[in-house]
C-alpha positions in Angstrom: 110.1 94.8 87.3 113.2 95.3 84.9 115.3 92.7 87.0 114.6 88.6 87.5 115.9 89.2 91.4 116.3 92.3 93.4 118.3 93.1 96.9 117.4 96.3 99.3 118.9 96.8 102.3 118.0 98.8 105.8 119.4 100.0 108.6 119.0 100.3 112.4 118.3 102.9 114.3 122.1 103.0 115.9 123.9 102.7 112.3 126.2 105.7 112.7 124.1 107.7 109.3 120.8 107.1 111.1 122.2 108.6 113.8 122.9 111.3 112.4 119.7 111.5 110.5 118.2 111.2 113.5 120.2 114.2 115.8 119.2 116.6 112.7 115.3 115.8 112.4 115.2 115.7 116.0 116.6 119.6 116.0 114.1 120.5 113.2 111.4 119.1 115.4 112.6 120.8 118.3 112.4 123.9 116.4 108.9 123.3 114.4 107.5 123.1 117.8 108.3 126.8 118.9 108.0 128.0 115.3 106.4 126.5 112.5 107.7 129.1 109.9 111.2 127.9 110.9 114.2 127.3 108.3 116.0 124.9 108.9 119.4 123.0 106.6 120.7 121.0 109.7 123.7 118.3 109.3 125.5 116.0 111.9 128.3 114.3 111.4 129.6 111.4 113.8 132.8 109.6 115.4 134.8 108.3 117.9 133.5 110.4 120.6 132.3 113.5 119.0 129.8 114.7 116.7 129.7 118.0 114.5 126.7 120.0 114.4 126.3 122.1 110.7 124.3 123.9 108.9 121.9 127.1 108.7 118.6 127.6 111.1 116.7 130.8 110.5 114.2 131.2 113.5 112.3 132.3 116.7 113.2 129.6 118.6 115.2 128.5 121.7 116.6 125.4 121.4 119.9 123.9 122.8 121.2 122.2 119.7 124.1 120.1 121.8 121.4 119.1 124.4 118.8 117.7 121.3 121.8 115.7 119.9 122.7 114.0 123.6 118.8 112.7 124.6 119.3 110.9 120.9 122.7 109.7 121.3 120.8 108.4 125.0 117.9 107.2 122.9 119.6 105.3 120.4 121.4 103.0 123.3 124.7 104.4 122.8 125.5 105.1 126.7 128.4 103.0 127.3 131.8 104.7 126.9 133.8 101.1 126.8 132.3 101.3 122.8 133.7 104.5 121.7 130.6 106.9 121.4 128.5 107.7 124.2 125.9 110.6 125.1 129.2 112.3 127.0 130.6 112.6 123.5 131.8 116.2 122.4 129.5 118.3 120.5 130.8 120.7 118.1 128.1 123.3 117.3 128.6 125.0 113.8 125.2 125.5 113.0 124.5 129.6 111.2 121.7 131.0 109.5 120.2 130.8 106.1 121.6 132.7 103.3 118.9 135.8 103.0 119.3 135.5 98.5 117.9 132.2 99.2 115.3 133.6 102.3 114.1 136.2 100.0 112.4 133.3 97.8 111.7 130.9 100.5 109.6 134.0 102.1 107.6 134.1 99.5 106.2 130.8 99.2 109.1 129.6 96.9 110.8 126.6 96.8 114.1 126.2 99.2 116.1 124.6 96.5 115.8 123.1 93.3 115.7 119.2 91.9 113.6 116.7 91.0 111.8 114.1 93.1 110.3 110.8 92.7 107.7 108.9 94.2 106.6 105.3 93.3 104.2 102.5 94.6 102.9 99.5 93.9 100.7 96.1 94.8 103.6 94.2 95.9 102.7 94.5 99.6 99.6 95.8 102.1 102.1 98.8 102.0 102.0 99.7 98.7 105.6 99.1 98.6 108.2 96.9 96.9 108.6 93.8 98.6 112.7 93.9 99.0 112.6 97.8 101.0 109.1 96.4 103.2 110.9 93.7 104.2 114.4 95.1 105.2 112.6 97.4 107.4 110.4 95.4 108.8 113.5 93.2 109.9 115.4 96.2 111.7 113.0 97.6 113.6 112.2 94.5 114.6 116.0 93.9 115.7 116.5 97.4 117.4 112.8 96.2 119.3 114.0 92.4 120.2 117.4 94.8 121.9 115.3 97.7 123.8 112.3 95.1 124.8 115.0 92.9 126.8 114.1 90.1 124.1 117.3 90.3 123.0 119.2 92.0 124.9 122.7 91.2 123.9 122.4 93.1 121.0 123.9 96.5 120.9 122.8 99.4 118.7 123.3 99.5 114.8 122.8 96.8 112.3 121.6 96.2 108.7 119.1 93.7 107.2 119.3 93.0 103.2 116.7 91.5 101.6 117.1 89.4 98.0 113.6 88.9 96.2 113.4 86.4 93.2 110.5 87.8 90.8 108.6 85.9 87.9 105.9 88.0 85.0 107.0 91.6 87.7 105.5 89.5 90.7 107.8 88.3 93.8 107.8 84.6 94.2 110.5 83.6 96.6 112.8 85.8 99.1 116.2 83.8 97.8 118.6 85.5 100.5 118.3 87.2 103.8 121.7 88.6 105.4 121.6 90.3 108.8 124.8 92.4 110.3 124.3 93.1 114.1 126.6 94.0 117.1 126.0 91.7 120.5 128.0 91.2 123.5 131.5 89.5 123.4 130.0 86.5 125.7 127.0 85.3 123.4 128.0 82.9 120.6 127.4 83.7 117.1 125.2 80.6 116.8 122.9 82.0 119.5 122.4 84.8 117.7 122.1 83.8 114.8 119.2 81.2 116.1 117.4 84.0 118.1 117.2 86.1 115.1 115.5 83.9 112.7 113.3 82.5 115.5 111.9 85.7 117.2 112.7 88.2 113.9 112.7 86.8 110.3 111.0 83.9 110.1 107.8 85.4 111.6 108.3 88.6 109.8 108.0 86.9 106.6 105.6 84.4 107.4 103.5 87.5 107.4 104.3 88.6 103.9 103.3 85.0 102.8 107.5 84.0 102.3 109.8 81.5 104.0 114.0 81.4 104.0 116.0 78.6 103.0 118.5 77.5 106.2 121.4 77.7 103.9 120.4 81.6 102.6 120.1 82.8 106.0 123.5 85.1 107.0 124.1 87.0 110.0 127.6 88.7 110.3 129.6 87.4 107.7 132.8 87.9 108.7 131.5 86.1 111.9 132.4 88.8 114.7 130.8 92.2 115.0 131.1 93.8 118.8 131.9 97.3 118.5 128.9 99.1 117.1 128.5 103.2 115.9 130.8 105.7 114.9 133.5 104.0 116.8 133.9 101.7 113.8 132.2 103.7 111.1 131.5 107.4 111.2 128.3 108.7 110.3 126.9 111.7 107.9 123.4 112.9 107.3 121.8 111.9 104.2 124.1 109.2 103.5 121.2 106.8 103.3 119.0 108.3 100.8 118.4 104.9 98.9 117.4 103.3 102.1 115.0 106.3 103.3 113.1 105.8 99.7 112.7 102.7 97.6 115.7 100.8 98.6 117.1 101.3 95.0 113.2 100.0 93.4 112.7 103.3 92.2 114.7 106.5 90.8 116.1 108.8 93.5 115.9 112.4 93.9 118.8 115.1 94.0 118.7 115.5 97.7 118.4 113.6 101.3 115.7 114.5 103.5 116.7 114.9 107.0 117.9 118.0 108.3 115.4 119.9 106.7 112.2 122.0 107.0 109.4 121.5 104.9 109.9 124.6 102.4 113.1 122.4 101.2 111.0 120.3 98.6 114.3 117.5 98.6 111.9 116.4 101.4 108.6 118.1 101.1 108.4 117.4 96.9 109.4 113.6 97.5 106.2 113.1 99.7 103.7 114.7 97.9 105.1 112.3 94.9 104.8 109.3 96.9 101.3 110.4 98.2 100.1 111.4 94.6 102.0 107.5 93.7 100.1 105.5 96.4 97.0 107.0 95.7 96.7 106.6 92.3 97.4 102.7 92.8 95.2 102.6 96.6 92.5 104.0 93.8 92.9 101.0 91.4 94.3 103.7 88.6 97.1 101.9 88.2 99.1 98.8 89.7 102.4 100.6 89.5 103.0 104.2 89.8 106.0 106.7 89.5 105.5 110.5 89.9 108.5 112.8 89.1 108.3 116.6 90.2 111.2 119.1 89.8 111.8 122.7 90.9 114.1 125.7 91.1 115.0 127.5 94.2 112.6 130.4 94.2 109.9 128.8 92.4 106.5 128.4 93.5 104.7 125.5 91.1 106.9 122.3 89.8 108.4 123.0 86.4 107.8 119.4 85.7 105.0 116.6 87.1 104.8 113.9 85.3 103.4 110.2 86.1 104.8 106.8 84.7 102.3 103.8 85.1 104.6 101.2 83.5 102.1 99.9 81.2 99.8 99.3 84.0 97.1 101.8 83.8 93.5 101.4 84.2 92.6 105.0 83.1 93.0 107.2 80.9 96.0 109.9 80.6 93.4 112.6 81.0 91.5 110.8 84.5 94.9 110.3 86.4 95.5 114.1 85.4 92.6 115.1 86.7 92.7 112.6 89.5 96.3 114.1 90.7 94.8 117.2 90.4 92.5 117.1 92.8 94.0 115.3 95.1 96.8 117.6 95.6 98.2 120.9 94.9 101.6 120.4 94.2 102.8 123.7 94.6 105.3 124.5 97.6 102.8 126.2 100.0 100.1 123.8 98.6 102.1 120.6 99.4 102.9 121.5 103.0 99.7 123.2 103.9 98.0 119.9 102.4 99.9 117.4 103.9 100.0 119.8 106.7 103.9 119.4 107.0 104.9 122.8 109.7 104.3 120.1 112.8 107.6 118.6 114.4 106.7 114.9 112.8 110.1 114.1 111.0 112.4 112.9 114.0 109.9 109.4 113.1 111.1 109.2 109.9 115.0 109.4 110.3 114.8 105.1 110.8 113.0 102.7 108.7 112.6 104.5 106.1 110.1 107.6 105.1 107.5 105.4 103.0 105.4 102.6 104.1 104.8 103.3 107.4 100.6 104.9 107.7 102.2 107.1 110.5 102.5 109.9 108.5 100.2 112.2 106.5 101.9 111.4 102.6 100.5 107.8 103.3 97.2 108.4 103.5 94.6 107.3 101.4 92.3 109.3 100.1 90.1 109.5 97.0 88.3 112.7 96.4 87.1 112.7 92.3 87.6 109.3 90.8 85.8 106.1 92.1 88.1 103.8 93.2 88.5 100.7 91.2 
């Protein structure tokens, strides 16, 4: 841990880039379903009353892009016009098809684009994941739960949580700062919420994690007021959240966002065999901290470059992780999405709380096929 204290942050569900993140995995699960072989490079942008649909699709499938985009808008909570951005918002369809000098490459196995990706993990929770990230999203999902349960329902959609861990010899000793940003009804009292929040949402949520919050660390809305949520105070873009969806800042980031995009794009697809190849190796015992880096070029069918750091915290040899990452995975294009088994219409899940952590999905499972775990 190169830092004596680190802060990650997360978002809700209704911050106006989730929403988007949402609207354009929720069109590449729409399409996956109908055709697994889709392309898609989908983008929505948000605000006051509209959002923009973008981007290339190459497929088989029906789908009514504008109709996908209005059950999330509905999903998300935002069905009040009085705040600026409801599901009767204007769509504006742009979306065309993928360039066929990219397609010819893509067909063939081949790599949708080129970049690197990174994957990390480590003992820091049950998760695998660094403390600061696990906790931020534990704390909004719990907060966009405590407004859809009733709990809380004075909340309205969007938010943030940001999470400040002190650390001592690269192991976290005390969460030093907790803010919260959340929109709630004009009528209830910023005291109230501020109350309900650590009472039903942060103090249990680290209690479980083994942590407590000092009174006087504890913010919610800063500036004091926050009633108008979504694009009608901040407009939203796919992809704009890229720290949040991986490491919340922990570990190095990629070229490219995730959402929006169909498997063959390894932005997405390369970034989860990393973490799975990461997680493993430490579930294993073959390290205690783990970061694997992979990079390719549009076209391409194997990574040009896979390499592991352990940070000094290795427990095998050079030659056994190898070997170990080896056969655990084949990390080229068609091999990562046939063994993670990525063509299924799982990704509209992943657009809120982050893409890591969460045993949901098939890049966080566990597995140990060669070497005996340790």
């Amino acid at each position: 841990m190169p830092y004596p204290s680190f802060t990650s942050e997360s978002v809700c569900a209704g911050h106006p880039d989730k929403i988007c993140d949402q609207i354009s995995d929720a069109i590449v699960d729409a399409v996956l379903e109908q055709d697994p072989r889709a392309r898609t490079a989908v983008e929505a942008a948000a605000t006051e009353g509209r959002v923009v649909l973008l981007g290339e699709i190459s497929t088989t499938a029906k789908v009514d892009y504008a109709q996908v985009a209005r059950r999330e808008i509905t999903r998300l909570g935002y069905t009040d016009p009085k705040l600026g951005f409801a599901d009767n918002a204007a769509i504006d369809n742009y979306i065309g098809t993928q360039s066929a000098e990219i397609a010819q490459g893509v067909d063939l196995d081949g790599a949708g684009d080129q970049g690197m990706m990174f994957g990390y993990a480590c003992r820091e929770t049950p998760e695998l994941m660094p403390l600061p990230i696990m906790l931020a999203h534990r704390l909004t999902k719990a907060l966009d739960e405590a407004r859809e349960s009733g709990k809380l329902g004075y909340l309205r959609p969007d938010g943030k949580a940001q999470v400040t861990v002190r650390y001592e010899n690269d192991k976290p000793v005390e969460v030093t700062h907790v803010t919260v940003a959340i929109p709630h009804r004009e009528d209830i009292q910023l005291a109230q919420v501020r109350a309900d929040i650590r009472g039903h949402i942060v103090d249990p949520i680290l209690s479980e994690y083994g942590f407590k919050i000092g009174d006087g660390n504890f913010i919610v809305n800063g500036t004091g007021v926050w009633h108008l949520p979504g694009p009608r105070s901040d407009a939203g873009l796919t992809g704009r959240k890229i720290v949040v969806d991986g490491y919340g800042g922990y570990a190095r980031v990629g070229g490219g966002a995730f959402s929006g995009k169909d498997p063959s794009k390894v932005d997405r697809s390369g970034a989860y065999a990393a973490r799975y190849l990461a997680k493993n190796l430490v579930a294993a015992g073959l390290a205690d901290r783990a970061e694997v880096a992979l990079a390719y070029f549009i076209g391409a069918k194997k990574p040009v470059m896979q390499e592991v750091e352990t940070f000094g915290t290795a427990h095998a040899s050079d030659q056994e992780i190898a070997d170990f990452m080896t056969e655990l995975l084949d990390t080229s294009v068609a091999g990562i999405v046939k063994g993670l088994d990525l063509r299924r219409p799982i990704y509209k899940a992943t657009a809120a709380y982050g893409h890591f952590g969460r045993a949901e999905f098939p890049w966080e499972q566990v597995k140990v096929p060669a070497v005996q775990a340790r």
